[in-house]
N, CA, C and O atoms as CSV, one atom per row, in Angstrom:
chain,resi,resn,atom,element,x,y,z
A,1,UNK,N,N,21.011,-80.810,-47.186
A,1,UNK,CA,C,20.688,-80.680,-48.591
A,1,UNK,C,C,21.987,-80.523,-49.375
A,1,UNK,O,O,23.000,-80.046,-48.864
A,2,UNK,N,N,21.902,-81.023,-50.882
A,2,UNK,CA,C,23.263,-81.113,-51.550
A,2,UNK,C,C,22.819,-79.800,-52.376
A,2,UNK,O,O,21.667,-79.461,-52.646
A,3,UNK,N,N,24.447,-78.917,-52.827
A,3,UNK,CA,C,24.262,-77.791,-53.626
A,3,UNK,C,C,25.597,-77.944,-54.311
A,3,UNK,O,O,26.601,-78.304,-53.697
A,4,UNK,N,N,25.580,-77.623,-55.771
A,4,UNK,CA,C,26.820,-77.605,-56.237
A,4,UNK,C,C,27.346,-76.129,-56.261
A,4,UNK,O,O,26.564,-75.242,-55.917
A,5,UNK,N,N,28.360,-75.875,-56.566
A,5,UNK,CA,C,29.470,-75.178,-56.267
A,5,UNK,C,C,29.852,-74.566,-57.602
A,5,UNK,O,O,31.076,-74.439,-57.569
A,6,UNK,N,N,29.370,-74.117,-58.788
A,6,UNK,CA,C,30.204,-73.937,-59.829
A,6,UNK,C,C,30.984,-72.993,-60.153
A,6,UNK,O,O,30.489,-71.867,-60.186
A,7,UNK,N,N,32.492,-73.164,-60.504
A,7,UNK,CA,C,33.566,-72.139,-60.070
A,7,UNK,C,C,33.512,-71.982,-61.649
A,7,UNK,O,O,33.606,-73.019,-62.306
A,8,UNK,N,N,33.331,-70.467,-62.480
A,8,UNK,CA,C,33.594,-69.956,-63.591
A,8,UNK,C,C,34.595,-68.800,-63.027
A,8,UNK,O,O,34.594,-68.142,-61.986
A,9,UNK,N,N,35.480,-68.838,-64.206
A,9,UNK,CA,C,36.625,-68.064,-64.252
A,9,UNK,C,C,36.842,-67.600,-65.634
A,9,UNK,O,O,36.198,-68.154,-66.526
A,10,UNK,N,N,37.699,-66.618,-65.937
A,10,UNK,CA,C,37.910,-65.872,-66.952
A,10,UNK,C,C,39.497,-66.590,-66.985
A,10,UNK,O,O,40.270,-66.431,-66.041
A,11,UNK,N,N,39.818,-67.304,-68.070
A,11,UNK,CA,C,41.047,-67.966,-68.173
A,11,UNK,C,C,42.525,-66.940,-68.173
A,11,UNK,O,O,43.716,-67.044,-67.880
A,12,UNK,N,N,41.547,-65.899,-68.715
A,12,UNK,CA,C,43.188,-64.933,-69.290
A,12,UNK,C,C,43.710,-64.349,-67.730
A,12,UNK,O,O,44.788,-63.832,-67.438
A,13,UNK,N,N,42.486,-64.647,-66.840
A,13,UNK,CA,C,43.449,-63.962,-65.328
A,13,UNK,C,C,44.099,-65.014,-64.902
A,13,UNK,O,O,45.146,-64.884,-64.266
A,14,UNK,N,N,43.611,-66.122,-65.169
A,14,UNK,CA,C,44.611,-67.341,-64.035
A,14,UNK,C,C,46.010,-67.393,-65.265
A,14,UNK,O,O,47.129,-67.752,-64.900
A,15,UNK,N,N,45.773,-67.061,-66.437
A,15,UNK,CA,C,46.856,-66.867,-67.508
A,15,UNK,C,C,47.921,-65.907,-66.950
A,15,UNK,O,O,49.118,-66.024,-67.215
A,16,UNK,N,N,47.372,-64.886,-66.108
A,16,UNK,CA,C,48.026,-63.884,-66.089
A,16,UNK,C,C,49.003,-63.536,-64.964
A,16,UNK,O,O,49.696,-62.539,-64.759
A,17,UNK,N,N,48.763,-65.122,-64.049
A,17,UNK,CA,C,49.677,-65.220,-62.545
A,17,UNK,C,C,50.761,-65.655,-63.491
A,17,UNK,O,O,50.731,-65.866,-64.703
A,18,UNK,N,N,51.933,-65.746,-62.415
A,18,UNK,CA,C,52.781,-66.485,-62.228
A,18,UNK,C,C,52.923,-67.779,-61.785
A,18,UNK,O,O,52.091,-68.309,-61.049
A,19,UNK,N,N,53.763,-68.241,-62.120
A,19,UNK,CA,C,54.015,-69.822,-61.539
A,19,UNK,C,C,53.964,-69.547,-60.106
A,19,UNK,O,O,53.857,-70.655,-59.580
A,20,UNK,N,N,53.986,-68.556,-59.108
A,20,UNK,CA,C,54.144,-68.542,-57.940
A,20,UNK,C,C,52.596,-69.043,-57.267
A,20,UNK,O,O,52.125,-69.882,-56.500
A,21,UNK,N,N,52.047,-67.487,-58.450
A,21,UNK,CA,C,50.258,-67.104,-58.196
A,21,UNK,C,C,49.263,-68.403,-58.405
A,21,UNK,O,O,48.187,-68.574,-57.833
A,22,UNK,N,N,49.780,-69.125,-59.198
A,22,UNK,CA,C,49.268,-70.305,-59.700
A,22,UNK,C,C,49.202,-71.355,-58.813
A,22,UNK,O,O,48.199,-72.067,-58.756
A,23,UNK,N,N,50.494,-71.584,-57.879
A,23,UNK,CA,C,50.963,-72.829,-56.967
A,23,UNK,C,C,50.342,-72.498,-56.026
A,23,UNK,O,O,49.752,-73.370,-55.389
A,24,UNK,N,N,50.252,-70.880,-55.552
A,24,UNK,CA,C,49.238,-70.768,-54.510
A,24,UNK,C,C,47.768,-71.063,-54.233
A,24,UNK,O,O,47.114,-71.242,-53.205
A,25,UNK,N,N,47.485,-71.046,-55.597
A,25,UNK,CA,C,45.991,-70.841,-55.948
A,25,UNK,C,C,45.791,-72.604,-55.695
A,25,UNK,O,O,45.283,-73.246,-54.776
A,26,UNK,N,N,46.286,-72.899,-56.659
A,26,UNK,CA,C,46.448,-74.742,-55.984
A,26,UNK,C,C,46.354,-75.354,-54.949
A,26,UNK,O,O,45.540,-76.237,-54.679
A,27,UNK,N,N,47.591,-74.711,-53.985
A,27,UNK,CA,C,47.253,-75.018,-52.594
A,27,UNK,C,C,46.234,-74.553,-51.952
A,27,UNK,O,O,45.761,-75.311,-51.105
A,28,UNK,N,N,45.876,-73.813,-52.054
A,28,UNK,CA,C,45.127,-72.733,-51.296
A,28,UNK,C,C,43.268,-73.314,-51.790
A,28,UNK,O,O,42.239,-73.020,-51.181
A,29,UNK,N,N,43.373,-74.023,-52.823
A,29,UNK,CA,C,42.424,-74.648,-53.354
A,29,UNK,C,C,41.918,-76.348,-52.647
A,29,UNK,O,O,40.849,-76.849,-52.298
A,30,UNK,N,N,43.186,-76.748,-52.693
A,30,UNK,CA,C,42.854,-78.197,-52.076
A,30,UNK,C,C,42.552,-78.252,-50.473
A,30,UNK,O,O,41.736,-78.936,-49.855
A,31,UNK,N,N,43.713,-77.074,-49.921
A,31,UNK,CA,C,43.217,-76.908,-48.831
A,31,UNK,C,C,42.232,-76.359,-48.045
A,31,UNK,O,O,42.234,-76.118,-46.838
A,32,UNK,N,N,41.149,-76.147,-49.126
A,32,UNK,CA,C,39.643,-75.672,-48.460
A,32,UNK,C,C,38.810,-77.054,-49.150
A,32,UNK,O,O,37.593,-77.195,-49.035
A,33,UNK,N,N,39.468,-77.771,-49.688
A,33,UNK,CA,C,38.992,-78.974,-50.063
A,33,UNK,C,C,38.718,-79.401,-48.732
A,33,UNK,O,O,37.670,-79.419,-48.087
A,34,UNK,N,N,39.953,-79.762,-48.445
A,34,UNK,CA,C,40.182,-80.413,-47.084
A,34,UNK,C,C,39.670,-79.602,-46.109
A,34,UNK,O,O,39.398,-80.475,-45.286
A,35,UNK,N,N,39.358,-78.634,-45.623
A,35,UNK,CA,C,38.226,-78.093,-44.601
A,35,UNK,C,C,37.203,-78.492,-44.762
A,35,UNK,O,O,36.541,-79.161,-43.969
A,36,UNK,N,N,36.836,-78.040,-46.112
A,36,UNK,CA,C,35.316,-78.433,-46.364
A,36,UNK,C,C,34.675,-80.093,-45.648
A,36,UNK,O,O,33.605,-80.414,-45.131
A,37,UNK,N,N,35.890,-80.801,-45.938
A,37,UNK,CA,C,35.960,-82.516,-45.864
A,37,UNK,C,C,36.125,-82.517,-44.580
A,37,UNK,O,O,35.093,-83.011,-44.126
A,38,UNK,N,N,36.783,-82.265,-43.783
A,38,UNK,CA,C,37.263,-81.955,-42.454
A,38,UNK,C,C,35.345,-81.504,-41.390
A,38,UNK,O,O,34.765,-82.125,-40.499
A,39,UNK,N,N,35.062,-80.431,-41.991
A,39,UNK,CA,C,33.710,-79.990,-41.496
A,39,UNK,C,C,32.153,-81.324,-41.649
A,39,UNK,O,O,31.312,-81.545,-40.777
A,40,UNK,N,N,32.256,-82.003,-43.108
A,40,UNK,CA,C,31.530,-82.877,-43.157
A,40,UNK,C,C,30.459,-82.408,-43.922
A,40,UNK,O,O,29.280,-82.759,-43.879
A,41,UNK,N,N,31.216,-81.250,-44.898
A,41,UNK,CA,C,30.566,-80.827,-46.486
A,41,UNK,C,C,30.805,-80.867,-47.420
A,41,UNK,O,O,30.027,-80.596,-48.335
A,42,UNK,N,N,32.339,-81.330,-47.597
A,42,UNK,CA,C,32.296,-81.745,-48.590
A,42,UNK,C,C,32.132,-83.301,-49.629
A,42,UNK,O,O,32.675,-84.346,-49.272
A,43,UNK,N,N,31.391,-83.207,-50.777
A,43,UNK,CA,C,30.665,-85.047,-51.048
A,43,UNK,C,C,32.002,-85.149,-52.269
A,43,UNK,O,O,32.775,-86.107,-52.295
A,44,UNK,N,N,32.087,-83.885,-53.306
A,44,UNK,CA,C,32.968,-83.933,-54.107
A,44,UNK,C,C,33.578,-83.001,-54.604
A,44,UNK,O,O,33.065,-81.915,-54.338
A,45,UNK,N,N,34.806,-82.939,-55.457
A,45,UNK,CA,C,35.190,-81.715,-55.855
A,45,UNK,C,C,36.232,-82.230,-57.292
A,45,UNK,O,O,36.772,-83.311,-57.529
A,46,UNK,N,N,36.214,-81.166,-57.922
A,46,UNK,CA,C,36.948,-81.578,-59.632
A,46,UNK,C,C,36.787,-80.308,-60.429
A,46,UNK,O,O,35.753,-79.721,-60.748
A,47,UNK,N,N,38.404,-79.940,-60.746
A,47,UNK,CA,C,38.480,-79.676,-61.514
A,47,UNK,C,C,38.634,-79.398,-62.954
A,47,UNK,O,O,39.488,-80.033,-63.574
A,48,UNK,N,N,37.951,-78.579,-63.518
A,48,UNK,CA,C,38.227,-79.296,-65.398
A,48,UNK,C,C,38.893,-78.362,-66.482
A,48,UNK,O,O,39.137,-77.155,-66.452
A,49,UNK,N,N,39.099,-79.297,-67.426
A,49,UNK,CA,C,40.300,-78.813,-68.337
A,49,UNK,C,C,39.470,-77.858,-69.005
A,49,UNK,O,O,38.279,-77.549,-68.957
A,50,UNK,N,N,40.809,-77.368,-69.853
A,50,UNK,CA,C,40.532,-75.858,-70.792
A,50,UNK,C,C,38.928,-76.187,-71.154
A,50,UNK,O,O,38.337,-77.203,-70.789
A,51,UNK,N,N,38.291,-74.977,-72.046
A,51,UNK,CA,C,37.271,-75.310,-72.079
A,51,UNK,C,C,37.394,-76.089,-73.812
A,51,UNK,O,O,36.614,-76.753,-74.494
A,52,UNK,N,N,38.636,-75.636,-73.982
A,52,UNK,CA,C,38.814,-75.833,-75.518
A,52,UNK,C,C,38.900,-77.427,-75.672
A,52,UNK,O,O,38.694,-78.003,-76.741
A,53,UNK,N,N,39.174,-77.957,-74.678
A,53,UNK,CA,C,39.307,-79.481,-74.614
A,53,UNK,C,C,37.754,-80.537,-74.418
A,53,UNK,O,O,37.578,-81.749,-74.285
A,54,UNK,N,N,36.771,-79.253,-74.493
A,54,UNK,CA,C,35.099,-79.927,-74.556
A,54,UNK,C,C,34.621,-80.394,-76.148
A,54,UNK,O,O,34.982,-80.043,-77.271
A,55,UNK,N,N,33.718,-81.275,-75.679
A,55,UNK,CA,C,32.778,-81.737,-76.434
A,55,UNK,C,C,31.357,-81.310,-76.620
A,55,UNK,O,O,30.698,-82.043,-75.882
A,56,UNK,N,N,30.660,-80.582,-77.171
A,56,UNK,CA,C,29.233,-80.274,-77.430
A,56,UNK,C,C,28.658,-81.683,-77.612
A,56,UNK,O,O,29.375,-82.445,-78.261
A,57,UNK,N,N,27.597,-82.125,-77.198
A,57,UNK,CA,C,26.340,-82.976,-77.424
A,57,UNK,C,C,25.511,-83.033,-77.687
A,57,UNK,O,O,24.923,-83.317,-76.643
A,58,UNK,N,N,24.430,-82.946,-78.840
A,58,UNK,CA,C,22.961,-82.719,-78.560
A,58,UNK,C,C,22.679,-83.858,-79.426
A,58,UNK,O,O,23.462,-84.217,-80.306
A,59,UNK,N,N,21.591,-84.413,-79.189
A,59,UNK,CA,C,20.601,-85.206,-79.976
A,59,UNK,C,C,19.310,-84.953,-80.364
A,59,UNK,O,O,18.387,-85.077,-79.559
A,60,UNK,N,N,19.155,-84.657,-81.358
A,60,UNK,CA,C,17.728,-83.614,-82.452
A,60,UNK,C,C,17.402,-84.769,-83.367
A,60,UNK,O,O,18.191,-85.414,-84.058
A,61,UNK,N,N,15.875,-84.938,-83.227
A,61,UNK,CA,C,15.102,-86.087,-84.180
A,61,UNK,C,C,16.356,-86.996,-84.724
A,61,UNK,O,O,16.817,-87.129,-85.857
A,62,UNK,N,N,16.802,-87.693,-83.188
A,62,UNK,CA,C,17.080,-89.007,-83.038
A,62,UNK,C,C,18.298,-88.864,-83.419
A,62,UNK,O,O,18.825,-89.976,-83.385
A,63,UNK,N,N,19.369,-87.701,-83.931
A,63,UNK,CA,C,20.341,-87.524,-84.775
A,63,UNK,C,C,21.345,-87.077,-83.507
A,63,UNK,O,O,21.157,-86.011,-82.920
A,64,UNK,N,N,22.409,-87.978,-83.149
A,64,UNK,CA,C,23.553,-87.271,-82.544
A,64,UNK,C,C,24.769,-86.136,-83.036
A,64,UNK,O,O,25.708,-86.585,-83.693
A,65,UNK,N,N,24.744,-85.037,-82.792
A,65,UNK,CA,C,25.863,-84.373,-83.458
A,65,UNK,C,C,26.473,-84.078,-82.279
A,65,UNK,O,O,25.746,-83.957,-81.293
A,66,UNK,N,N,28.008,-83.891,-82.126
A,66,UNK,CA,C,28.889,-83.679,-81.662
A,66,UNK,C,C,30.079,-82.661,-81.859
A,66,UNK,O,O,30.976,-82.912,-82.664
A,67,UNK,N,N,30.066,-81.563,-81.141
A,67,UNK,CA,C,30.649,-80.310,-81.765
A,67,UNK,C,C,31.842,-80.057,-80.677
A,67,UNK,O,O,31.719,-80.107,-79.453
A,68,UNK,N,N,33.461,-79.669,-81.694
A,68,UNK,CA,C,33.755,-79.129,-80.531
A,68,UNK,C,C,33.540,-77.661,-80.023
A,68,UNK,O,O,33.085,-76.657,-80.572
A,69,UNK,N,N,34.006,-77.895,-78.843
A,69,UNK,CA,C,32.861,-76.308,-78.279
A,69,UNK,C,C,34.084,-75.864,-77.069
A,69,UNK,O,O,35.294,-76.079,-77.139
A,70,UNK,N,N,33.277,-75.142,-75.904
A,70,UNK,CA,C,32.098,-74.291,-76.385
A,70,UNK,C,C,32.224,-73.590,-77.004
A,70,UNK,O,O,33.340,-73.388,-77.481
A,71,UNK,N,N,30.973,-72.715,-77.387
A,71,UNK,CA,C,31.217,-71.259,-77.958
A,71,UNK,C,C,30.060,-70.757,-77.257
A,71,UNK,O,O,28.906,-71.117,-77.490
A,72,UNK,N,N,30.470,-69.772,-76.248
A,72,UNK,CA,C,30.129,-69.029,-75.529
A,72,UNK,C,C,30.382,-67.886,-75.770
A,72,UNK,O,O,31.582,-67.702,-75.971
A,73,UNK,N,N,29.460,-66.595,-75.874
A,73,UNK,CA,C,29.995,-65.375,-75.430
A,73,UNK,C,C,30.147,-64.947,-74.331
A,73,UNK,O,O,29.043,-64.532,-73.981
A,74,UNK,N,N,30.824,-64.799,-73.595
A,74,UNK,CA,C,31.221,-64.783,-72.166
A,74,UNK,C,C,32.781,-65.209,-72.080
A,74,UNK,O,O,33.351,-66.074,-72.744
A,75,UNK,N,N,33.454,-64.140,-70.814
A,75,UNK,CA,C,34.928,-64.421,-71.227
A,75,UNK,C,C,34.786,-65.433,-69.854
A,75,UNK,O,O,35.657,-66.300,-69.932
A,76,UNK,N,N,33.953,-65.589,-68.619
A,76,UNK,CA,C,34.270,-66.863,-67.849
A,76,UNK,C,C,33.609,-67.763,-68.163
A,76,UNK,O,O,32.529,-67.521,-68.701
A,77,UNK,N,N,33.997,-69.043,-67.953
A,77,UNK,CA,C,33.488,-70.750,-68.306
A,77,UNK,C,C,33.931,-70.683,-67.000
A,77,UNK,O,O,34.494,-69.863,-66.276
A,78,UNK,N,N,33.214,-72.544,-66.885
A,78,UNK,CA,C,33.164,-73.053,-66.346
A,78,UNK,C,C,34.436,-74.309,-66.031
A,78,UNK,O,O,34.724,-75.228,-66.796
A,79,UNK,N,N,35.140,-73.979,-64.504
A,79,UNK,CA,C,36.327,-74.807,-64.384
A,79,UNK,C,C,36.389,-75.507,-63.663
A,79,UNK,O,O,37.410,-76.079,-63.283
A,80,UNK,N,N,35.125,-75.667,-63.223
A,80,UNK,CA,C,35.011,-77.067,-62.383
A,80,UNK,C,C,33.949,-76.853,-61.090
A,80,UNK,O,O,33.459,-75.735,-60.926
A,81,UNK,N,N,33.693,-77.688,-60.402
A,81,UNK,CA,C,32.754,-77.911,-59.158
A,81,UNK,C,C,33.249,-78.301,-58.158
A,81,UNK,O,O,34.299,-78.934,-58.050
A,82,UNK,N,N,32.276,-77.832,-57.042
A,82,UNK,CA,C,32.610,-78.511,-55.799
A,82,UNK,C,C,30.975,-79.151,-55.446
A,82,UNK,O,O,29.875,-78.683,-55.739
A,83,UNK,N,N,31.232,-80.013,-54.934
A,83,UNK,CA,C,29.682,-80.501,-54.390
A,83,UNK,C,C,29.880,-80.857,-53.183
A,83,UNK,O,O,30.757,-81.586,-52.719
A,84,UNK,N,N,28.659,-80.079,-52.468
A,84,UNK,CA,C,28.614,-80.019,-50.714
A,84,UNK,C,C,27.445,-80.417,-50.443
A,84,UNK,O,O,26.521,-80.654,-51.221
A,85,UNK,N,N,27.501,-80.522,-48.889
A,85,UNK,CA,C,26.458,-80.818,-48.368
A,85,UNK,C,C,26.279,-79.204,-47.156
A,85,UNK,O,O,27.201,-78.701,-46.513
A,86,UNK,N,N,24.742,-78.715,-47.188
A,86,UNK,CA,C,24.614,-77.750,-46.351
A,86,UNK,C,C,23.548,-77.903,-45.603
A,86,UNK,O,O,22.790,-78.868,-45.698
A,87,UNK,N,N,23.419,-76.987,-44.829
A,87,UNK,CA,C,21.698,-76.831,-43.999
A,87,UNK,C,C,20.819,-76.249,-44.647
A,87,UNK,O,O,19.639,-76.594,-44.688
A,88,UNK,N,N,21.361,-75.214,-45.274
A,88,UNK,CA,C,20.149,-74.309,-46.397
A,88,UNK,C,C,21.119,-73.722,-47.229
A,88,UNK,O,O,22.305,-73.915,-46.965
A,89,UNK,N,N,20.649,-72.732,-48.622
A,89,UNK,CA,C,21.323,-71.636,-49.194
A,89,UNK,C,C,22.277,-71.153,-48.318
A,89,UNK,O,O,23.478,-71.255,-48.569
A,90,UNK,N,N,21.635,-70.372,-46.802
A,90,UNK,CA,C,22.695,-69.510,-46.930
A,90,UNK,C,C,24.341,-70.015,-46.107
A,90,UNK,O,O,25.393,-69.482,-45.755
A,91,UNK,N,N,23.735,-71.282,-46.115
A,91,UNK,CA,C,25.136,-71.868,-45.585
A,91,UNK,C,C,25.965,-72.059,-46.739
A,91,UNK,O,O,27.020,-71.453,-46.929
A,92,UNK,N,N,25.535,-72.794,-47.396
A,92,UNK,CA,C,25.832,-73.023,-49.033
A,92,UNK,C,C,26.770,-71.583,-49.508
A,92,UNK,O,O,27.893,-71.411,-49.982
A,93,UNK,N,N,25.933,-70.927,-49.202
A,93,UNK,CA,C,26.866,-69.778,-49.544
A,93,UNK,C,C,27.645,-69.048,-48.789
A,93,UNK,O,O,27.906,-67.870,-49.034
A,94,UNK,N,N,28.027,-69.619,-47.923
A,94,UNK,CA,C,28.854,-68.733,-47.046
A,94,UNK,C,C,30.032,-69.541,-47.036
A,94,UNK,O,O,31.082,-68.901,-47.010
A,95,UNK,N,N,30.175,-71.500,-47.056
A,95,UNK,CA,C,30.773,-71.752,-47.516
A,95,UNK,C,C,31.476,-71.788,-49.212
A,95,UNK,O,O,32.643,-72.153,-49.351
A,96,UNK,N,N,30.813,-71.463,-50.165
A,96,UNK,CA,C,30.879,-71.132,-51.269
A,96,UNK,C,C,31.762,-69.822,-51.455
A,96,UNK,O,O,32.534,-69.820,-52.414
A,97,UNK,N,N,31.711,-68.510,-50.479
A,97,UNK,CA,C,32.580,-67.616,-50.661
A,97,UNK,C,C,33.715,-67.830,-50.065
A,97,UNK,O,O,34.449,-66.857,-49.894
A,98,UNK,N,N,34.096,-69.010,-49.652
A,98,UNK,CA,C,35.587,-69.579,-49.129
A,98,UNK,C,C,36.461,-69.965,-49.684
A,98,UNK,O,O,37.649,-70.052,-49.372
A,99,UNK,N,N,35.632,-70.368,-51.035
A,99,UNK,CA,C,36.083,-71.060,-52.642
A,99,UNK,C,C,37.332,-69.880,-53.155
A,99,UNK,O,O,37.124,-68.725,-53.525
A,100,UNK,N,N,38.477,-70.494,-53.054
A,100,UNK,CA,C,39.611,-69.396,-53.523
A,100,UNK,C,C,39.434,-68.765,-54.887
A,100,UNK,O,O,39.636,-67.566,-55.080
A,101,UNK,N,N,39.012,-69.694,-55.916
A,101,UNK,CA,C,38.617,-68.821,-57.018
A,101,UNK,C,C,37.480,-67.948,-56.854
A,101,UNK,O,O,37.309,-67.268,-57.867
A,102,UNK,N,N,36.831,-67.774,-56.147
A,102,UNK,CA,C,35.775,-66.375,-55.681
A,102,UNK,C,C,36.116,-65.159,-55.549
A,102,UNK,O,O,35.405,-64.154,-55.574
A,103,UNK,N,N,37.289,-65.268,-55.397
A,103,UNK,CA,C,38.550,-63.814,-55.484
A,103,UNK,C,C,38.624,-63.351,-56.928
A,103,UNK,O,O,38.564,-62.181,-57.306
A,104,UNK,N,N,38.729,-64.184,-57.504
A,104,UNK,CA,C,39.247,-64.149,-58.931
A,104,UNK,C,C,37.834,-64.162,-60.066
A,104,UNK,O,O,37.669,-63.329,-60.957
A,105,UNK,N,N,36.927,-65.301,-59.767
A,105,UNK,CA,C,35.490,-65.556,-60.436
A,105,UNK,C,C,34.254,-65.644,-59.827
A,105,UNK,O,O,33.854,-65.141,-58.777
A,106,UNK,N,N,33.682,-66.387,-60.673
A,106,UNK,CA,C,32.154,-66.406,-59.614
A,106,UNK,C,C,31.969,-67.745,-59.458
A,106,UNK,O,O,32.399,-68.509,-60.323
A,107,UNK,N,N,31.236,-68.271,-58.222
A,107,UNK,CA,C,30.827,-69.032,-57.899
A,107,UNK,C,C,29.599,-69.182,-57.732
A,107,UNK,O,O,28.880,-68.995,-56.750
A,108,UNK,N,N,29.333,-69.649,-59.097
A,108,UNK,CA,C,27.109,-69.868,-58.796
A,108,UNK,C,C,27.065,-71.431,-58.027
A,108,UNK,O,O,27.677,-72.485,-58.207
A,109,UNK,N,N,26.165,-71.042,-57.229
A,109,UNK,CA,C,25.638,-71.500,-55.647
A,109,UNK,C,C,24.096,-72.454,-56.446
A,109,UNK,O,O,23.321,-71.802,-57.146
A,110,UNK,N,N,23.851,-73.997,-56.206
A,110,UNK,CA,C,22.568,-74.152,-57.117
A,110,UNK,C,C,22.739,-75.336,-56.135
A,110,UNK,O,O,23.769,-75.880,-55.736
A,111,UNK,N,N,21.064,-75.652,-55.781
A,111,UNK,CA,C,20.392,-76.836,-54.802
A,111,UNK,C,C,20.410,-77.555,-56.030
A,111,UNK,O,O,20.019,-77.284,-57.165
A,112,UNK,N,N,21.195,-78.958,-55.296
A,112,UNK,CA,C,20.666,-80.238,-56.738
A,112,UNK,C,C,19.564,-80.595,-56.250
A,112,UNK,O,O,19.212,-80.606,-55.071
A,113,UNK,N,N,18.565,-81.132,-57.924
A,113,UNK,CA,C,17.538,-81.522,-57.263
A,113,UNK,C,C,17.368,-82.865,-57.645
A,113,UNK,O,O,17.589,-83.439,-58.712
A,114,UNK,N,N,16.821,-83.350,-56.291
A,114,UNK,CA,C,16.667,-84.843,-56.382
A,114,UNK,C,C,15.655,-85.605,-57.166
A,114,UNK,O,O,14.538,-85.790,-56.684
A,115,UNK,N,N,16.076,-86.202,-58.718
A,115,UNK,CA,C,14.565,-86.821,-59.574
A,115,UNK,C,C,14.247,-87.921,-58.499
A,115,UNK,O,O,14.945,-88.660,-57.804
A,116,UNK,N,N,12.682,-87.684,-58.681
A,116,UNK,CA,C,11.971,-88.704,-57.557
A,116,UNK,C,C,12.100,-89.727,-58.770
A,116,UNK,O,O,12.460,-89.464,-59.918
A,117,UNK,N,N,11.629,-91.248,-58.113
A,117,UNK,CA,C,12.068,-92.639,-58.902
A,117,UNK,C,C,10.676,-93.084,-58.430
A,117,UNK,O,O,10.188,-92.803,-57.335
A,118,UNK,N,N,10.109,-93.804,-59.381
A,118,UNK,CA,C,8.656,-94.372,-59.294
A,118,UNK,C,C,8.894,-95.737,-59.230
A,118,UNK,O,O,9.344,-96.221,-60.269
A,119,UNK,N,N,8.783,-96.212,-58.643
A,119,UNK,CA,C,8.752,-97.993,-57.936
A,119,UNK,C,C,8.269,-98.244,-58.162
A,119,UNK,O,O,7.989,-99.409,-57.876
C-alpha cells in the first residue's frame, strides 16, 4: 500500500542551524532517500520551497482566484514529501520516524487513496 510522508517543519529552527547543521541535515536526508530506495519503499520524494513562494487556488461559482499564501496559523508548514510504499500503517510509520526532519518536525503518516475509475 502507498502512504505519503508529509514532513512539516517550523522554518525559524532549520533558520537557526548553521551552515554545518544544514549540510548535515541534507545529507543525512538524501541518504535515507537512498535506503528507503535501496529497501524497495521508496516511489518518490521532494522537497519544497519557502512557503512564501506558494500560490493559493480556489475556484467558487466558476470564478478562479489566486492568492499568494499561505496564511496559516501555525508556525510549521509543509516542506515537502516522501512517498512510499509499505505493508500497513505501522510500517509506514516506523519507516516515517527515520525521516531526519522528525527530529526537528512532524511527520504526518496518510494512506493514499486510490479513486476507483469507471470503465
Amino acid at each position: 500500500m502507498k502512504y505519503v510522508c508529509l514532513v512539516h517543519f517550523d522554518g525559524a529552527v532549520l533558520d537557526a542551524l548553521d551552515h554545518a547543521g544544514k549540510h548535515r541535515l541534507d545529507v543525512d536526508s538524501v541518504g535515507y532517500d537512498e535506503e528507503l530506495k535501496a529497501g524497495g519503499h521508496l516511489i518518490a520524494a521532494e522537497a519544497l520551497q519557502a512557503p512564501q513562494s506558494a500560490v493559493l487556488v480556489r475556484v467558487r461559482d466558476g470564478r478562479l482566484s489566486a492568492t499568494d499564501g499561505p496564511f496559516i496559523e501555525t508556525k510549521e508548514q509543509l516542506g515537502g514529501f516522501i512517498l512510499i510504499e509499505a505493508r500497513d500503517m505501522n510500517e509506514a510509520i516506523r519507516l516515517a520516524a527515520g525521516i531526519p526532519l522528525a527530529r526537528l518536525g512532524t511527520i504526518e503518516v496518510r494512506p493514499i487513496y486510490d479513486i476507483p475509475v469507471r470503465k
